[in-house]
C-alpha positions as CSV (number, residue, x, y, z in Angstrom):
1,X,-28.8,-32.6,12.4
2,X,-26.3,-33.1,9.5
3,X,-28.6,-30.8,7.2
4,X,-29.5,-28.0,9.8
5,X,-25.7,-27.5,10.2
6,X,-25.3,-27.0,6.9
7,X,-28.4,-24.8,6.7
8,X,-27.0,-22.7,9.5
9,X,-23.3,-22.3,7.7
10,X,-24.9,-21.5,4.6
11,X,-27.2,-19.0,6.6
12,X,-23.7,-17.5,8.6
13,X,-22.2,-17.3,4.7
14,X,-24.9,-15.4,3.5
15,X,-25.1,-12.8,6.7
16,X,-21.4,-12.8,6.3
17,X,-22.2,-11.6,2.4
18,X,-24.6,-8.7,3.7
19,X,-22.2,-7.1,6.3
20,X,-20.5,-5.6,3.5
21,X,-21.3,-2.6,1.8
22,X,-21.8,-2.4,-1.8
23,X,-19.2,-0.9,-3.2
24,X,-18.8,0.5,-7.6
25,X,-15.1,0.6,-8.7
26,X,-13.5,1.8,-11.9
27,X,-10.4,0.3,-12.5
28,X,-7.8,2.1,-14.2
29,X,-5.7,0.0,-15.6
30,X,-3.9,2.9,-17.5
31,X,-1.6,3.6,-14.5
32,X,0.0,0.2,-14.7
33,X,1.5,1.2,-18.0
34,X,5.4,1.6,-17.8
35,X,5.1,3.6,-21.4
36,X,3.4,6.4,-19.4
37,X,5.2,6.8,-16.5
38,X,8.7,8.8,-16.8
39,X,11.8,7.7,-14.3
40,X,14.6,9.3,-13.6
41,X,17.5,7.6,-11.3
42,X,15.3,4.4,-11.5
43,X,13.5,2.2,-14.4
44,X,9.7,1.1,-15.1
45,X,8.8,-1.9,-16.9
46,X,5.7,-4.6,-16.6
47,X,5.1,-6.3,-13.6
48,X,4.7,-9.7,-13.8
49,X,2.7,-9.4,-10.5
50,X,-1.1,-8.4,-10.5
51,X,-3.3,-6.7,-7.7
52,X,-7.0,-7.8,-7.5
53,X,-6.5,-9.4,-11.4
54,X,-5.1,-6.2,-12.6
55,X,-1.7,-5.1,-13.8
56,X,1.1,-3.7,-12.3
57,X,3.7,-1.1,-12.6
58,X,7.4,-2.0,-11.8
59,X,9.4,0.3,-10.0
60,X,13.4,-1.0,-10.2
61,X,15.4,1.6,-8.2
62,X,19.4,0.7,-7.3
63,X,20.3,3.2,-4.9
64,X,23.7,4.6,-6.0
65,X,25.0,7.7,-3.9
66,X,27.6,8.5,-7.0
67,X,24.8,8.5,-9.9
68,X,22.9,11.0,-9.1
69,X,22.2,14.6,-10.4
70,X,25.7,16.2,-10.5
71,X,24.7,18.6,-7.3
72,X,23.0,15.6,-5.7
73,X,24.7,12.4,-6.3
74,X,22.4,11.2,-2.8
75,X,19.4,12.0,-4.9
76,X,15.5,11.1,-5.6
77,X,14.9,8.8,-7.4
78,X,11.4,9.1,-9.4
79,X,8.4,8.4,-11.6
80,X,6.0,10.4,-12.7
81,X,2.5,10.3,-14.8
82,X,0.3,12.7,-16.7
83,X,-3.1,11.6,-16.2
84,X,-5.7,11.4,-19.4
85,X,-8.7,14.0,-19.4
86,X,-11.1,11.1,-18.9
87,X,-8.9,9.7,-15.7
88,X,-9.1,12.8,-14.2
89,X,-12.7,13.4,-12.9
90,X,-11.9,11.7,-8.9
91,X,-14.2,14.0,-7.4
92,X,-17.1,11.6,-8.2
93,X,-15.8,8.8,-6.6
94,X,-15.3,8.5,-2.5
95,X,-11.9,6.6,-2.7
96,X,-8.5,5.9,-4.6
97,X,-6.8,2.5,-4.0
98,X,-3.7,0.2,-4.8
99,X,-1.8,-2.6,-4.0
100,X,1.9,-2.0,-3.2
101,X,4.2,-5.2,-3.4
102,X,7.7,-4.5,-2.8
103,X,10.8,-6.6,-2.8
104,X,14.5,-5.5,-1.5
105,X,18.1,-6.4,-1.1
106,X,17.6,-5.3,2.7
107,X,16.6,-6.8,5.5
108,X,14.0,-4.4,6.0
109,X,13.1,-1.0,4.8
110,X,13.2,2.6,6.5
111,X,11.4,4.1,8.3
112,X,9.8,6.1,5.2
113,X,10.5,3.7,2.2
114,X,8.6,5.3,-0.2
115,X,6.5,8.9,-1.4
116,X,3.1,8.9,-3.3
117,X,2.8,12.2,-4.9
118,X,-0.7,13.5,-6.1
119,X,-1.1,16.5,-8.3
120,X,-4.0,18.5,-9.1
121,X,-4.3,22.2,-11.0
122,X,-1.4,25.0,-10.5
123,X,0.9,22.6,-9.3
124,X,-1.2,21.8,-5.9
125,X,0.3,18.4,-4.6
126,X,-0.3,16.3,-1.5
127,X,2.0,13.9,-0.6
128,X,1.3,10.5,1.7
129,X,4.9,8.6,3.2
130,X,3.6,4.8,2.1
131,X,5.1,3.5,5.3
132,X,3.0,0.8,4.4
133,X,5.6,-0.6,2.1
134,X,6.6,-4.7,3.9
135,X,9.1,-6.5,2.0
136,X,7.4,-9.6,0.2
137,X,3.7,-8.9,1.2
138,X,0.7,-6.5,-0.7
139,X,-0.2,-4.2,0.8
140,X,-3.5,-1.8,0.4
141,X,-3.0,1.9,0.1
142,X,-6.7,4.0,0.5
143,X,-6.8,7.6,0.5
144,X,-10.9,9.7,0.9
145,X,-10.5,11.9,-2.2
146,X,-12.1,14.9,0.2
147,X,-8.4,14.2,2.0
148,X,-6.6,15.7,-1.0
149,X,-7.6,19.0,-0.4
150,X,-7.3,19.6,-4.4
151,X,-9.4,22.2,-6.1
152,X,-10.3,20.5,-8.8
153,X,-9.3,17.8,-11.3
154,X,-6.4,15.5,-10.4
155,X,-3.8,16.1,-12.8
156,X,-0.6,14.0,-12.3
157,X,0.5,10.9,-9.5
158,X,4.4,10.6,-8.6
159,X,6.6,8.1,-6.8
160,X,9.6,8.8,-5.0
161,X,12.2,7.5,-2.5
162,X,15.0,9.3,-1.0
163,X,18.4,7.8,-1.0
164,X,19.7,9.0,2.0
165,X,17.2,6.6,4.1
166,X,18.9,3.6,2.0
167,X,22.6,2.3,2.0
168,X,24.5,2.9,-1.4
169,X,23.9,-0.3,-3.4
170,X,20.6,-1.1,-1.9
171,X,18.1,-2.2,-4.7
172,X,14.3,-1.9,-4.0
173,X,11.8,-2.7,-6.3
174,X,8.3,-1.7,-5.9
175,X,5.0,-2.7,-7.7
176,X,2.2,-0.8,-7.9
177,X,-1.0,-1.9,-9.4
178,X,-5.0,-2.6,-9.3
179,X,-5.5,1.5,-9.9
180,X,-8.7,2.3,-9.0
181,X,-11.4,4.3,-8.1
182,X,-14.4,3.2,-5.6
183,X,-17.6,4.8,-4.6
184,X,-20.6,3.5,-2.3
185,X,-24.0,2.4,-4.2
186,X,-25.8,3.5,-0.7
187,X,-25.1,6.1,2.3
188,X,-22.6,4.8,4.9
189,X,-20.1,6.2,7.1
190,X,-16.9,4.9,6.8
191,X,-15.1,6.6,9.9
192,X,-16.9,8.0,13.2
193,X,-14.9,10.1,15.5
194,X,-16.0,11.9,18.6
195,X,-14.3,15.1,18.4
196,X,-15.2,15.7,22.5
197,X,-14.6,12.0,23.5
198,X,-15.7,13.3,27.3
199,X,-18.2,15.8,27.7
200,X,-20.5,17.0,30.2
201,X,-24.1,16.4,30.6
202,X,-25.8,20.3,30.2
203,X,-23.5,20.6,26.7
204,X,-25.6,21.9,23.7
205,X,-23.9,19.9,20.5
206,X,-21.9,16.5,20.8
207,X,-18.7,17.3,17.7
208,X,-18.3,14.3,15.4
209,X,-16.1,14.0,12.9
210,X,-16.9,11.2,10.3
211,X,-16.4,10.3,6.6
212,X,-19.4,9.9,4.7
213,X,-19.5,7.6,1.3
214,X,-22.1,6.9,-1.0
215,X,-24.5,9.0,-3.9
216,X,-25.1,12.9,-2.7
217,X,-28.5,12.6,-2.8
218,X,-28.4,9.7,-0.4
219,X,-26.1,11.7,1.7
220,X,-28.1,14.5,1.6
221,X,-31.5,12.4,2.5
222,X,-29.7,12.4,6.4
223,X,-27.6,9.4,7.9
224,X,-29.5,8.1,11.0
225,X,-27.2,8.6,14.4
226,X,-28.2,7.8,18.0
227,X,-26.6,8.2,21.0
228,X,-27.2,4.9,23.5
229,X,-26.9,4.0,26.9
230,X,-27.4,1.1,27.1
231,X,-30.9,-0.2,25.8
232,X,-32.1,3.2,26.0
233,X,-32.0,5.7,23.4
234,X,-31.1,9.4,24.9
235,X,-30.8,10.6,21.1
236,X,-32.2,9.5,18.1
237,X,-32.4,12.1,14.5
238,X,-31.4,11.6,10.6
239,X,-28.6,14.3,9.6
240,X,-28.1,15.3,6.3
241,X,-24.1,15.1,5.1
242,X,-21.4,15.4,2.2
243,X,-19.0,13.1,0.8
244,X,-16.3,13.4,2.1
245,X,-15.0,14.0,5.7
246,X,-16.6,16.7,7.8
247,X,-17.5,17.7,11.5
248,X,-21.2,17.8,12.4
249,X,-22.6,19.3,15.6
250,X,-25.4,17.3,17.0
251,X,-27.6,18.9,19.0
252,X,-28.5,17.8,22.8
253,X,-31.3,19.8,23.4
254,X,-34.2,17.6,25.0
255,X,-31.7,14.4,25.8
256,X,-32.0,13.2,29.1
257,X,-28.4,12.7,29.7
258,X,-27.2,10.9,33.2
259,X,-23.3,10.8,33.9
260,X,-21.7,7.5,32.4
261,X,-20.5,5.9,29.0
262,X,-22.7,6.2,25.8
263,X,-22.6,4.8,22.0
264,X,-23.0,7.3,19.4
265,X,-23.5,5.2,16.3
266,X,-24.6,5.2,12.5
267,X,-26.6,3.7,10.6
268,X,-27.8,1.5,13.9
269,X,-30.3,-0.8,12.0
270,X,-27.9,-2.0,10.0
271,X,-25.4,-4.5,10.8
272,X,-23.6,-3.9,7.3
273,X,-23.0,-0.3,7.6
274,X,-23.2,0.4,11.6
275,X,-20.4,2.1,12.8
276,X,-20.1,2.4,17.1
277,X,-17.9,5.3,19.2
278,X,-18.1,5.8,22.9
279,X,-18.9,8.7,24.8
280,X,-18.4,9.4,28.0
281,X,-20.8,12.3,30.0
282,X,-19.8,13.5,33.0
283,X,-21.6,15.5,35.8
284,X,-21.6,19.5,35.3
285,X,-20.1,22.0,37.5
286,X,-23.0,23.7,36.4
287,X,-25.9,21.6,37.0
């Protein structure tokens, strides 16, 4: 009995193993060097903290509402990088990821502690509020690179806080580290959204919005989708996709749809890259 329990953990370890995608990363370990990054109203230096055995960035900001630019003494303080030609290329990848650790002389931090600025050609920039930022743990920050909206190369990262969500004398410190850049071996989708989350039983296309991950001629070969109730499958077909996020239209055409809740889900033969959303069809006013 002894040996078939340990049989069935080792069995459990292994299916726990498979649920997870595989997953390529490039770190880039460049970011975490304070000689790169320029403050202003704050200092960088080494961290003596790393994020997934990588370095770290420290960001040491004391908030003083009197040191500031001469027509802002309430200012911004800042940091920003210049990326190198050959850190540049994101579009190849599906994700960018770090850890945040942040320590404080407060209690606990704004509501908006912190600003990640990216940068890509003629000055286009988007900005994401890391309002993930908790005093004493690491955190994970994970943008899709199709959500940057940039046309083309990145060029440049910032951080930034605004003093006038602090009290004059606060100190914050934030590190920042484990750059890096990841991108699915295989074709998964990472988020599944029905658009129409309700929708009646004679409508031609079922909207989803999903983020696909993974190499573009995978994507491109189709992700399989159904559309469940139950046992029974009412929909079944492969759908070609981009990387990146994106709204499809499935068609309905042929589906014997009865009033009542459904599953739309991908990739439904396997566990480690099935993702589920429920749908709900309704009788028709029309039919």
């Amino acid at each position: 009995m002894r040996r078939k329990l340990v049989c069935l953990c080792c069995l459990g370890f292994a299916l726990a193993v498979r649920a997870e995608a595989p997953v390529e990363y490039r770190a880039l370990d460049g970011l975490a060097d304070p000689q790169r990054w320029e403050p202003s109203e704050c200092a960088a230096s080494v961290s003596a903290r790393t994020a997934w055995g990588h370095p770290s960035v420290h960001m040491h900001i004391p908030v003083d509402f009197t040191a500031g630019e001469k027509r802002y003494p309430i200012g911004w303080p800042r940091m920003y990088l210049s990326l190198k030609p050959d850190e540049q290329a994101w579009q190849a990848y599906d994700r960018f990821e770090f850890q945040l650790f942040t320590e404080s002389s407060r209690q606990s931090l704004p509501k908006r502690p912190l600003m990640f600025h990216v940068y890509g050609p003629q000055d286009q920039k988007k900005l994401f509020p890391l309002d993930i930022a908790t005093i004493g743990t690491s955190t994970t920050f994970t943008v899709n690179i199709s959500d940057l909206g940039l046309a083309g190369k990145v060029a440049r990262l910032g951080f930034n806080i605004n003093e006038a969500d602090y009290a004059d004398k606060d100190v914050v410190d934030f590190h920042f580290g484990g750059f890096r850049l990841a991108r699915a071996t295989v074709a998964q989708v990472t988020e599944l959204k029905a658009v129409t989350p309700v929708l009646f039983r004679d409508s031609r296309a079922l909207p989803v919005e999903l983020v696909a991950e993974g190499p573009p001629e995978r994507l491109s070969a189709g992700i399989p989708l159904q559309l469940r109730s139950g046992d029974r499958v009412a929909l079944a077909l492969t759908v070609p996709v981009a990387r990146g996020r994106q709204t499809l239209y499935l068609p309905l055409a042929g589906a014997k749809l009865e009033p009542g809740p459904y599953a739309l889900v991908a990739c439904p033969d396997d566990p480690a890259l099935r993702k589920e959303v429920t749908v709900t069809i309704v009788s028709s006013p029309w039919k």
